[in-house]
C-alpha positions as CSV (number, residue, x, y, z in Angstrom):
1,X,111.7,109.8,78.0
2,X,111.3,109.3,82.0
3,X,111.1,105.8,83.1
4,X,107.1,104.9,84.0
5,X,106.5,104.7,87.8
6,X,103.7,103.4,90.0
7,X,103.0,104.3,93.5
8,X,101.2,102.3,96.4
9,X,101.3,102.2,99.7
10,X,104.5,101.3,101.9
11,X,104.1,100.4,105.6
12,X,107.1,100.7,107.8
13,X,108.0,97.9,109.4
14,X,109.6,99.3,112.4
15,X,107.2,102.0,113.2
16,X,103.9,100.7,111.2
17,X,103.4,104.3,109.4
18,X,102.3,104.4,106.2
19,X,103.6,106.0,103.5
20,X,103.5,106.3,99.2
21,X,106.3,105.2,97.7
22,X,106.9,105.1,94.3
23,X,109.0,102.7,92.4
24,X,109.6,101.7,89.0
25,X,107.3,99.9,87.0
26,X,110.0,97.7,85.4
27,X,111.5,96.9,88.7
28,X,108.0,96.1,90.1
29,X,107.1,93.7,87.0
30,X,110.2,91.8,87.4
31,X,109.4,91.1,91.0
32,X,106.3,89.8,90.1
33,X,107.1,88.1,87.6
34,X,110.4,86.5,88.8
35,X,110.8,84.5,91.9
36,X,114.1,85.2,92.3
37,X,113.9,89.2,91.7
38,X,113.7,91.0,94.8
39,X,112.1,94.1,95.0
40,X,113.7,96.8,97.9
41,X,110.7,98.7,99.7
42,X,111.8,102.1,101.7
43,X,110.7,103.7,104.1
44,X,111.6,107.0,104.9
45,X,110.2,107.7,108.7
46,X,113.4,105.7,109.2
47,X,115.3,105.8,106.2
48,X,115.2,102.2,106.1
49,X,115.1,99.8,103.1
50,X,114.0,95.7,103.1
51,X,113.2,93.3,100.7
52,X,109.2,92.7,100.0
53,X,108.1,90.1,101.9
54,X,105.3,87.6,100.0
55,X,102.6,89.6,101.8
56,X,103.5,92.6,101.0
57,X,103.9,91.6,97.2
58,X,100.5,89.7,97.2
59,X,99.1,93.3,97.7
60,X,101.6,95.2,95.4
61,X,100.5,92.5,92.7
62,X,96.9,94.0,93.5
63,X,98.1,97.5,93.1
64,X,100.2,96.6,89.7
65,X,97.1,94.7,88.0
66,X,94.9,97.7,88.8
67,X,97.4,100.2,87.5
68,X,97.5,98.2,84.3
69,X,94.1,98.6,83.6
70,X,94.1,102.2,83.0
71,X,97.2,102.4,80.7
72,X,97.7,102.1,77.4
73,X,97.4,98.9,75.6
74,X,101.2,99.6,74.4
75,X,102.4,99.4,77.7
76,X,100.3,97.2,79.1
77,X,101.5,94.3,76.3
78,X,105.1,95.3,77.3
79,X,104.9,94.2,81.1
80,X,102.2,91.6,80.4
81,X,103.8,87.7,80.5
82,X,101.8,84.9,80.8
């Protein structure tokens, strides 16, 4: 069984170009979930990797909440914490 994934967008930040990256759910939840779990964007106009700044993960949180809503209960109970 393949690991789930979620995509959203990923804006360079050297060049500003936007692109879709996809990472995995998991790893996304335990950034948002954990303060102290940082969560590695890419971007590959410049094949350059950063950690997620608040910003940026204010509006993957935005992404990840609306890509809960249209999965499964069973895997939405799995990366739900609260």
């Amino acid at each position: 069984m393949t690991e789930p994934t979620i995509q959203f967008p990923v804006n360079c930040p050297k060049c500003g170009r936007e692109e879709l990256g996809e990472y995995s759910v998991a790893e996304v939840a335990a950034a948002l979930l954990a303060p102290t779990t940082a969560l590695r964007l890419y971007a590959p106009c410049h094949e350059y990797h950063w950690t997620a700044r608040p910003r940026e993960l204010a509006q993957i949180r935005e992404y990840f909440r609306e890509w809960m809503k249209c999965q499964p209960p069973s895997l939405q109970a799995s990366y739900q914490r609260e």
